[in-house]
mmCIF file as gemmi writes it, N, C-alpha and C atoms, coordinates in Angstrom:
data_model
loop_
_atom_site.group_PDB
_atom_site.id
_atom_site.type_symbol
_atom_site.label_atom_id
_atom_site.label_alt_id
_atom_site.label_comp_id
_atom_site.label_asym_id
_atom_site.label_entity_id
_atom_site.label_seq_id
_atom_site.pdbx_PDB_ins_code
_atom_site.Cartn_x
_atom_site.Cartn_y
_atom_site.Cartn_z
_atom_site.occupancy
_atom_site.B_iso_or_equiv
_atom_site.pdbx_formal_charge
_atom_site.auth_seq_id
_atom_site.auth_asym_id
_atom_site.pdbx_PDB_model_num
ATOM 1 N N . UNK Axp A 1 ? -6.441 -2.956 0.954 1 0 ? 1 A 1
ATOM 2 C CA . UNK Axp A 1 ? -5.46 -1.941 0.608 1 0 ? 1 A 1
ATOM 3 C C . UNK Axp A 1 ? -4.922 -2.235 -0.786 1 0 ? 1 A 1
ATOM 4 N N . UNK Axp A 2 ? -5.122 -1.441 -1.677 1 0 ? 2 A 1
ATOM 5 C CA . UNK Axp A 2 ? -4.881 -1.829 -2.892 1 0 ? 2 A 1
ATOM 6 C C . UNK Axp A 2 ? -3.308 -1.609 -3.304 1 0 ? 2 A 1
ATOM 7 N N . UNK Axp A 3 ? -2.741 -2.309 -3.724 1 0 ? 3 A 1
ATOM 8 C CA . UNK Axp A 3 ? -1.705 -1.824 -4.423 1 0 ? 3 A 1
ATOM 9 C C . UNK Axp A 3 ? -0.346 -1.849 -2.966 1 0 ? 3 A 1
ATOM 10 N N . UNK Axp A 4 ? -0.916 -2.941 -2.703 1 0 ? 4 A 1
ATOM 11 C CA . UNK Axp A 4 ? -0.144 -3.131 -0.932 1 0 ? 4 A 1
ATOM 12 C C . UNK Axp A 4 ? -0.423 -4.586 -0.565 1 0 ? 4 A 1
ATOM 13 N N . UNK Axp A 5 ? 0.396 -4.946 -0.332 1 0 ? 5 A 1
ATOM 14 C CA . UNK Axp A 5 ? 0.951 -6.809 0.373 1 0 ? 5 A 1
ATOM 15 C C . UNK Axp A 5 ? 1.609 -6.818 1.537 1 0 ? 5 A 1
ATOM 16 N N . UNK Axp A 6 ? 1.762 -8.05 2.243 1 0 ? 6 A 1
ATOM 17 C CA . UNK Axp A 6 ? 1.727 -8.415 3.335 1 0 ? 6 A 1
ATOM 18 C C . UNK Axp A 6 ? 3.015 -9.623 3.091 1 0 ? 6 A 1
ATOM 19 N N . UNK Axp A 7 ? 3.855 -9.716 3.969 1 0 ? 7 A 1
ATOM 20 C CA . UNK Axp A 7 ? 4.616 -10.705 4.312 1 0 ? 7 A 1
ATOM 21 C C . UNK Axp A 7 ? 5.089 -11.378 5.045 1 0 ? 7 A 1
ATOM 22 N N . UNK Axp A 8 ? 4.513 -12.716 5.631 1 0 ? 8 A 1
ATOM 23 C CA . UNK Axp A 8 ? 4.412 -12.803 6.906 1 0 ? 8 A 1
ATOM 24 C C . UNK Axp A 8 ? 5.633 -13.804 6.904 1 0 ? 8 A 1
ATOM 25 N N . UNK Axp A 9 ? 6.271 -13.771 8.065 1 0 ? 9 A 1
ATOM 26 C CA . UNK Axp A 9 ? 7.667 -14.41 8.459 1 0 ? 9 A 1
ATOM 27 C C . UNK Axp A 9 ? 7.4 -15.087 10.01 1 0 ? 9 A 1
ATOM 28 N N . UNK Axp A 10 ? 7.761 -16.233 10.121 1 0 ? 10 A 1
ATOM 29 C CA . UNK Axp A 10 ? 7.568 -17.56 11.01 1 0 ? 10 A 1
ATOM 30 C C . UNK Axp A 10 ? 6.553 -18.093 11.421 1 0 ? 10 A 1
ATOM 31 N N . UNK Axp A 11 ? 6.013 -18.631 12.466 1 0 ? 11 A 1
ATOM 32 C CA . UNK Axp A 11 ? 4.986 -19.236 12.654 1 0 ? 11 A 1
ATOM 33 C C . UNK Axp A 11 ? 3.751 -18.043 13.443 1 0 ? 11 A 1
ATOM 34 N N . UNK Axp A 12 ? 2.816 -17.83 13.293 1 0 ? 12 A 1
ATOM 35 C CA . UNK Axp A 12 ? 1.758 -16.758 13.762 1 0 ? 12 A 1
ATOM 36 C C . UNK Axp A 12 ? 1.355 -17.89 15.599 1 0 ? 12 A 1
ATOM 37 N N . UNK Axp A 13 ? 1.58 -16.301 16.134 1 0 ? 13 A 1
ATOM 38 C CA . UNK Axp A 13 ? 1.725 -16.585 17.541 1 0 ? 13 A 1
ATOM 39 C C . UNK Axp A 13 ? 2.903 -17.176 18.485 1 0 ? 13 A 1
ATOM 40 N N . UNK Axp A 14 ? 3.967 -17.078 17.556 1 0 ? 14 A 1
ATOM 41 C CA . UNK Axp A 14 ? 5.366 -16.925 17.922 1 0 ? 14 A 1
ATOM 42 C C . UNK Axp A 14 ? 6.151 -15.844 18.316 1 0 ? 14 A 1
ATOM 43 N N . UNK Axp A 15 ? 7.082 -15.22 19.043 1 0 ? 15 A 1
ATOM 44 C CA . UNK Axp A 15 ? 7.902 -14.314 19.278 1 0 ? 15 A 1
ATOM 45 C C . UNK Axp A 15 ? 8.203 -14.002 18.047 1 0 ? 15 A 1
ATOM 46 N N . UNK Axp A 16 ? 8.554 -14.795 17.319 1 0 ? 16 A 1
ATOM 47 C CA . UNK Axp A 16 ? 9.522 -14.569 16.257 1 0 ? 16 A 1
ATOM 48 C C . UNK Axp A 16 ? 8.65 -14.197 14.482 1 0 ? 16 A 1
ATOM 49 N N . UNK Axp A 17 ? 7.256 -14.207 15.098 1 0 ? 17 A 1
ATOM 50 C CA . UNK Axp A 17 ? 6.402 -13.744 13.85 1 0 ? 17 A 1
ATOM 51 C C . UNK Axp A 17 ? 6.231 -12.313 13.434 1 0 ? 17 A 1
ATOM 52 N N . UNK Axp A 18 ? 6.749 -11.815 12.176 1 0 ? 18 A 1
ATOM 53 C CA . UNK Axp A 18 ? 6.121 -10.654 11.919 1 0 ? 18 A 1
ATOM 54 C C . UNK Axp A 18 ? 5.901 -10.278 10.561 1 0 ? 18 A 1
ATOM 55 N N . UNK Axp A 19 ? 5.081 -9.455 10.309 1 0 ? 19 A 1
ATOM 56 C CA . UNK Axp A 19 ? 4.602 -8.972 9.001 1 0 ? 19 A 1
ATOM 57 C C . UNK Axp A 19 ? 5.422 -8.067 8.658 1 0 ? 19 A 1
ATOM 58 N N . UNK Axp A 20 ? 5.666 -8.019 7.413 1 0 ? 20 A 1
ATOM 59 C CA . UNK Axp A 20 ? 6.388 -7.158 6.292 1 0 ? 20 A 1
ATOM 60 C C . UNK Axp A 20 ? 5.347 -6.799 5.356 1 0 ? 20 A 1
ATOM 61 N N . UNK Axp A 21 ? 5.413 -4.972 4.974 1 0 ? 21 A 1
ATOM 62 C CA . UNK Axp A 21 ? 4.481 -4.652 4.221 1 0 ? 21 A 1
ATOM 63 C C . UNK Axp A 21 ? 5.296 -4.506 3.07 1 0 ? 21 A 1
ATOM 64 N N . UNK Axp A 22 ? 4.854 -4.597 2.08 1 0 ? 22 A 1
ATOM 65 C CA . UNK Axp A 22 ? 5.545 -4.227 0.26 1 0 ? 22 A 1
ATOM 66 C C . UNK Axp A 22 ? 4.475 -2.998 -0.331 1 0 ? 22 A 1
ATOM 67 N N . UNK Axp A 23 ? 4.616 -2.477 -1.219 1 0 ? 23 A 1
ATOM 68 C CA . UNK Axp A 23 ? 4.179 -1.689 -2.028 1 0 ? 23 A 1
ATOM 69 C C . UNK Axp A 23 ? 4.064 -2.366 -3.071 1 0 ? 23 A 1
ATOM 70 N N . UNK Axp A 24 ? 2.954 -1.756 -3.878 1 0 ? 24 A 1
ATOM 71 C CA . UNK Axp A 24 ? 3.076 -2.635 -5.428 1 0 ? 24 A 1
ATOM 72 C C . UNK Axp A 24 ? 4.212 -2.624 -6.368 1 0 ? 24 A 1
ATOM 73 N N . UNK Axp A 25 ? 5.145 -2.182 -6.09 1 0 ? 25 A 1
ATOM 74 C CA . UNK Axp A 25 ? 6.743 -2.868 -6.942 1 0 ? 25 A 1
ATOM 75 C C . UNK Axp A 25 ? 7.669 -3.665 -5.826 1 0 ? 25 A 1
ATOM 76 N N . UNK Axp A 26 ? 7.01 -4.259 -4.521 1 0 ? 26 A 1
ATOM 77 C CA . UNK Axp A 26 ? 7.521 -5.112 -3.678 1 0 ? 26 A 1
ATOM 78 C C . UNK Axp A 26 ? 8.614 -4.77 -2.973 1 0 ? 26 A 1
ATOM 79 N N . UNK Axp A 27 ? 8.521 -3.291 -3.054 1 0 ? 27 A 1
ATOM 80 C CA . UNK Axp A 27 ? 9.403 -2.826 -2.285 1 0 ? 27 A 1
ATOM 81 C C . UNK Axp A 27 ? 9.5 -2.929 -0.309 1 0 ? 27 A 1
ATOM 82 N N . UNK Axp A 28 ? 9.373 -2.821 0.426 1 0 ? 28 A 1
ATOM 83 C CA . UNK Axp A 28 ? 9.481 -3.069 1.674 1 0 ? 28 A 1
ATOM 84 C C . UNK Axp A 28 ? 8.933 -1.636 2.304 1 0 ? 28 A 1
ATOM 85 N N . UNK Axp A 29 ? 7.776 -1.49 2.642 1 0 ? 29 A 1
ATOM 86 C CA . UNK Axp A 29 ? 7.756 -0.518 3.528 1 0 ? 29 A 1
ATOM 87 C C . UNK Axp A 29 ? 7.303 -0.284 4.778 1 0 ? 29 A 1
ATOM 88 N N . UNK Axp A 30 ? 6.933 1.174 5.475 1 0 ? 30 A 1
ATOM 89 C CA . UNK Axp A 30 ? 6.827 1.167 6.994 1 0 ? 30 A 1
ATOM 90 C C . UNK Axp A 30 ? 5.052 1.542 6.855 1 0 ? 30 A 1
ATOM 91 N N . UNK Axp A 31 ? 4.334 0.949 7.576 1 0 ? 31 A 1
ATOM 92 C CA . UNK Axp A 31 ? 3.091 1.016 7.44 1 0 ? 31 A 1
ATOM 93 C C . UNK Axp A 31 ? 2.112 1.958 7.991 1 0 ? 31 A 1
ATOM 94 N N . UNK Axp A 32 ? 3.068 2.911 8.745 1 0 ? 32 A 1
ATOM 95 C CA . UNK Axp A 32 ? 3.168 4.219 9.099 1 0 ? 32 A 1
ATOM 96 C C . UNK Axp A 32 ? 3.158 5.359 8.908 1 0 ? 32 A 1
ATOM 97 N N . UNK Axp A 33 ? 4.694 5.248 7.853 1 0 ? 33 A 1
ATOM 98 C CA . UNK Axp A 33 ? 4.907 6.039 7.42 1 0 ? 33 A 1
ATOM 99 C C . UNK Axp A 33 ? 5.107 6.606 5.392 1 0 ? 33 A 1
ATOM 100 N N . UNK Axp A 34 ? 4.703 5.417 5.131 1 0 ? 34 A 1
ATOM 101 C CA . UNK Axp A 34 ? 4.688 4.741 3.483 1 0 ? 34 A 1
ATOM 102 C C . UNK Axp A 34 ? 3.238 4.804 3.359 1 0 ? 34 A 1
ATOM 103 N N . UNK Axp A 35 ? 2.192 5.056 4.228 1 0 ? 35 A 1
ATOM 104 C CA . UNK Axp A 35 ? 0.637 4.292 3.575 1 0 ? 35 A 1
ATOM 105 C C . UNK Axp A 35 ? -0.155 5.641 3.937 1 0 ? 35 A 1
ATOM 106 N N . UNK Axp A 36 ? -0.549 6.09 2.91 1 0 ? 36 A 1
ATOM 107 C CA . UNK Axp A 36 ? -1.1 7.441 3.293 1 0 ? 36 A 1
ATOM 108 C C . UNK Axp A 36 ? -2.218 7.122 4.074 1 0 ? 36 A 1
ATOM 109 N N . UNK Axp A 37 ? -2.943 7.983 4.744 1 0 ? 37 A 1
ATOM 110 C CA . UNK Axp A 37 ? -3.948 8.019 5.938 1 0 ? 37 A 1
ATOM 111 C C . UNK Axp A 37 ? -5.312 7.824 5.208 1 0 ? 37 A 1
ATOM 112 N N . UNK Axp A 38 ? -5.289 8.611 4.351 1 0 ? 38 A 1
ATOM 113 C CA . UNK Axp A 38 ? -6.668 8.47 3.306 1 0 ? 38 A 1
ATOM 114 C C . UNK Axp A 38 ? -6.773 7.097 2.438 1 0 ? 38 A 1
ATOM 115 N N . UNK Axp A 39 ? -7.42 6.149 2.333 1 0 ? 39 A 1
ATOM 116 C CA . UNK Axp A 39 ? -7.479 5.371 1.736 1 0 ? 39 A 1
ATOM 117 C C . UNK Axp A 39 ? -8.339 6.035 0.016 1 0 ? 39 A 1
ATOM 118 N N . UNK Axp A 40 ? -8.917 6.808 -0.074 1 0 ? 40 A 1
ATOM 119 C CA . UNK Axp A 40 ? -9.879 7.305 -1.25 1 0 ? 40 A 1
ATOM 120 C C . UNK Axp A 40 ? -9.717 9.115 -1.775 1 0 ? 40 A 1
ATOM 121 N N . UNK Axp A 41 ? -9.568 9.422 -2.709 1 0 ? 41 A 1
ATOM 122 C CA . UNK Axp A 41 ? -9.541 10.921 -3.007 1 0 ? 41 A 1
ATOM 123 C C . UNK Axp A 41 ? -10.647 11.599 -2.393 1 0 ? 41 A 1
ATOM 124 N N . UNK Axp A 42 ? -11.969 11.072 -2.266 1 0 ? 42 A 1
ATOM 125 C CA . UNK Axp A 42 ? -12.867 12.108 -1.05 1 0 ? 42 A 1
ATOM 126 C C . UNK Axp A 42 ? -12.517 12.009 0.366 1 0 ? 42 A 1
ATOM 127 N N . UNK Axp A 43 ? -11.274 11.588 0.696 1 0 ? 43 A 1
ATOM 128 C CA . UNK Axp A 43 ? -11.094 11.468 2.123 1 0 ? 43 A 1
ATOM 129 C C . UNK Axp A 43 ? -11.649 11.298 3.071 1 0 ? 43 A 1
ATOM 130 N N . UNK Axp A 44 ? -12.697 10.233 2.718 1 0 ? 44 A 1
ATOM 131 C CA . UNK Axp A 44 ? -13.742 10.043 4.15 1 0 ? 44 A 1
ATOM 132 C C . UNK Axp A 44 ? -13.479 8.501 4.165 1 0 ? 44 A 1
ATOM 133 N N . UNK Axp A 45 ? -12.148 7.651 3.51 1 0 ? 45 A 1
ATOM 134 C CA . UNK Axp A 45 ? -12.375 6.31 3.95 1 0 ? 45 A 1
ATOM 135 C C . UNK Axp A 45 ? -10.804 6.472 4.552 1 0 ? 45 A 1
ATOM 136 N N . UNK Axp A 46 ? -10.281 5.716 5.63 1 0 ? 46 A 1
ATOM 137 C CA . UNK Axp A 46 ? -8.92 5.827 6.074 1 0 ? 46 A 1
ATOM 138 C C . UNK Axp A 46 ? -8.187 4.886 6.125 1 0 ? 46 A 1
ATOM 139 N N . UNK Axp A 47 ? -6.786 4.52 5.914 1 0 ? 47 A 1
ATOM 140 C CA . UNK Axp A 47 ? -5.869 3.271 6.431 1 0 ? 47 A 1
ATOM 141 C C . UNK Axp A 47 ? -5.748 3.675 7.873 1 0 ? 47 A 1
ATOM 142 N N . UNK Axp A 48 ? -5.612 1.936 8.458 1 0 ? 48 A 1
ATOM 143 C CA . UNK Axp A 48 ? -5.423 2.124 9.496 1 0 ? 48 A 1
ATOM 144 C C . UNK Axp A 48 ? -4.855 0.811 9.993 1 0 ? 48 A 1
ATOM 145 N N . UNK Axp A 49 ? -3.866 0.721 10.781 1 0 ? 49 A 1
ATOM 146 C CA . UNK Axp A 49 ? -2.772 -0.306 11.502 1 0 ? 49 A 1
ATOM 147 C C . UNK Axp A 49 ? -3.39 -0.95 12.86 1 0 ? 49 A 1
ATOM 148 N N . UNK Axp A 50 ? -3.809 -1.875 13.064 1 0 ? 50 A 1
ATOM 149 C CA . UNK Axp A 50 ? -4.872 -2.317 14.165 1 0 ? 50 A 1
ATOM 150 C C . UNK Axp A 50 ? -3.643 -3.418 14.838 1 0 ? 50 A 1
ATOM 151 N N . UNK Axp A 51 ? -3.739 -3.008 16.429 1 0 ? 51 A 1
ATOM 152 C CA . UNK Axp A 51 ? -2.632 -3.991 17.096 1 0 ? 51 A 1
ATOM 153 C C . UNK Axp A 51 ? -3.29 -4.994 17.16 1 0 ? 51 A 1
ATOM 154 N N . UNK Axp A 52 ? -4.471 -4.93 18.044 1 0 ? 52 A 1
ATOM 155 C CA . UNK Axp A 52 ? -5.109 -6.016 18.372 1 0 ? 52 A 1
ATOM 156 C C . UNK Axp A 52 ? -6.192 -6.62 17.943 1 0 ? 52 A 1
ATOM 157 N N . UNK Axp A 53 ? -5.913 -7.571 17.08 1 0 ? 53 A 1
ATOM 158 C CA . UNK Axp A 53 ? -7.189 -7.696 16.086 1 0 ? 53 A 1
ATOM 159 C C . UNK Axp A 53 ? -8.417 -8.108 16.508 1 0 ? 53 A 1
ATOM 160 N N . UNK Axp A 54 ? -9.912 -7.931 15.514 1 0 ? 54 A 1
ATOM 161 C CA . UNK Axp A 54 ? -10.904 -7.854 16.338 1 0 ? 54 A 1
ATOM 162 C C . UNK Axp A 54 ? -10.966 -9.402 17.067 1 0 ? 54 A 1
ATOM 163 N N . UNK Axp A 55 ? -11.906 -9.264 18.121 1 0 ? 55 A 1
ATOM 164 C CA . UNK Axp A 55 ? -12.23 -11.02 18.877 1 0 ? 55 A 1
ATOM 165 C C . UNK Axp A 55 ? -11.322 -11.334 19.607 1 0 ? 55 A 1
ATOM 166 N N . UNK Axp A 56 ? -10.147 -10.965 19.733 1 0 ? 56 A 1
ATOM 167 C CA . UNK Axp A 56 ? -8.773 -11.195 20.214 1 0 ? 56 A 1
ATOM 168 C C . UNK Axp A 56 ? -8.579 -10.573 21.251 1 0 ? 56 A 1
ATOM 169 N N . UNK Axp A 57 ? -7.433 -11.221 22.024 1 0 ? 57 A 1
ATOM 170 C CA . UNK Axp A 57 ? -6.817 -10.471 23.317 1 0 ? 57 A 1
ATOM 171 C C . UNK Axp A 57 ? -5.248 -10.412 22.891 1 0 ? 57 A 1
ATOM 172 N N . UNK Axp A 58 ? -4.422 -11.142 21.296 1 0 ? 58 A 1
ATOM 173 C CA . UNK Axp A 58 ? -3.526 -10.845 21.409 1 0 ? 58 A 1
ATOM 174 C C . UNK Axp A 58 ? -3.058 -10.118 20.542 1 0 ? 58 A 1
ATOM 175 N N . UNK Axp A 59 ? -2.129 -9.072 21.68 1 0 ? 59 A 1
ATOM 176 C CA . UNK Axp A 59 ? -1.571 -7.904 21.164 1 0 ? 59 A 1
ATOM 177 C C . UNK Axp A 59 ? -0.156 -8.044 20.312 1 0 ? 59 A 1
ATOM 178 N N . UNK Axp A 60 ? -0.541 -7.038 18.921 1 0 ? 60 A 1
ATOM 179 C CA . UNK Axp A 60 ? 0.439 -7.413 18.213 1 0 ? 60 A 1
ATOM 180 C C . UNK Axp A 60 ? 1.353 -6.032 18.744 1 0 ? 60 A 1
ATOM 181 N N . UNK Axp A 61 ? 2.816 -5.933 18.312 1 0 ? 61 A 1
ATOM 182 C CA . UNK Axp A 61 ? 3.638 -5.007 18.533 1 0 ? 61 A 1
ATOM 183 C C . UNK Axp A 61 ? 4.135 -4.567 17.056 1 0 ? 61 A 1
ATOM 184 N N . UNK Axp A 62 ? 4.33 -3.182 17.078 1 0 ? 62 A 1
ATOM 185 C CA . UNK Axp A 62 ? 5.345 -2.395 15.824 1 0 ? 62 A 1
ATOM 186 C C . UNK Axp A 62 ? 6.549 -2.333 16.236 1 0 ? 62 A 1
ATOM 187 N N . UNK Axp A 63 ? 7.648 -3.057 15.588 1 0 ? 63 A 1
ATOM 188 C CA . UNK Axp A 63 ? 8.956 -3.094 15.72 1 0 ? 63 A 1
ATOM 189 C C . UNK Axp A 63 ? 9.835 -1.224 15.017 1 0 ? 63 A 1
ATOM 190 N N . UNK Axp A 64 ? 10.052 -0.78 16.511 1 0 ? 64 A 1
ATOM 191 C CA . UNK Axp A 64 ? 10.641 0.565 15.945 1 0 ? 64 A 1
ATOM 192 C C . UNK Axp A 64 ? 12.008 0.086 15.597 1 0 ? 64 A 1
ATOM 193 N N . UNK Axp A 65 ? 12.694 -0.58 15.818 1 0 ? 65 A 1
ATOM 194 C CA . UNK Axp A 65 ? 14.165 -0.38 15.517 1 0 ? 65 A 1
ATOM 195 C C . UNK Axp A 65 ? 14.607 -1.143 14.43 1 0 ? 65 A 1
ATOM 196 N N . UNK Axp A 66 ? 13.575 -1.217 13.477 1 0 ? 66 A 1
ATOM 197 C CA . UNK Axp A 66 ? 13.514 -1.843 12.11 1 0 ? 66 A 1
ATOM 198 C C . UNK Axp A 66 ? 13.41 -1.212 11.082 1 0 ? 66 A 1
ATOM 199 N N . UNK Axp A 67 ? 13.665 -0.492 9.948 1 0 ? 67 A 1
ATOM 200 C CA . UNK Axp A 67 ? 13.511 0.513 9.12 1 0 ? 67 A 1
ATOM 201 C C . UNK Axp A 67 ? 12.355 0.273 8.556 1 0 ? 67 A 1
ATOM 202 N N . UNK Axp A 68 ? 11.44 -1.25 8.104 1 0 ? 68 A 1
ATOM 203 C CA . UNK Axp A 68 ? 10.779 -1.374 7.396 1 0 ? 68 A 1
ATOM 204 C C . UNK Axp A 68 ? 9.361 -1.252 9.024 1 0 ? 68 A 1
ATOM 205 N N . UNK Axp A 69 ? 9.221 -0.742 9.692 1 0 ? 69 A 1
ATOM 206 C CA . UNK Axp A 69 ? 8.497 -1.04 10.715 1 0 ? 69 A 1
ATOM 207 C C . UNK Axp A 69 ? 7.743 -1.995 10.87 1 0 ? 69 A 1
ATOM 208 N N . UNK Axp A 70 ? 8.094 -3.296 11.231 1 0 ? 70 A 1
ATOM 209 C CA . UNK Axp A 70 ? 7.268 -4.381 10.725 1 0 ? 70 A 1
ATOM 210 C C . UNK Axp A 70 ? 6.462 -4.862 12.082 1 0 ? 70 A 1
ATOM 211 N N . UNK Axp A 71 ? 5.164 -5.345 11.902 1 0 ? 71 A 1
ATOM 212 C CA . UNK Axp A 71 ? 4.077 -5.87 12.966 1 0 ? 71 A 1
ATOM 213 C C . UNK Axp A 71 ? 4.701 -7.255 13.649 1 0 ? 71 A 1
């Protein structure tokens, strides 16, 4: 995702772990609703928010009652 970062907060596989997305001026955003759907101007490549990553059984959660909607 170009022009888009990741911020990860406590230990991974903790309750208390979650990702924060930034924009390229590091602003804080919702990965939802900030990251357009189209990844490319011919619109055939897409963003997309994956709970459960591949190989895995553990499920990540989207925090709604967070403004920045964080994983």
């Amino acid at each position: 995702m170009a022009g888009y970062s990741v911020e990860e907060r406590a230990a991974p596989h903790s309750l208390e772990y979650r990702l924060f997305f930034k924009d390229a001026t590091g602003r804080y955003i919702s990965p939802f609703h900030d990251i357009p759907i189209y990844a490319d101007a011919g619109k055939d490549v897409f963003n997309m928010v994956v709970e459960v990553p591949r190989w895995t059984n553990a499920k990540m959660e989207v925090t709604i009652t967070v403004p920045s909607r964080s994983v």
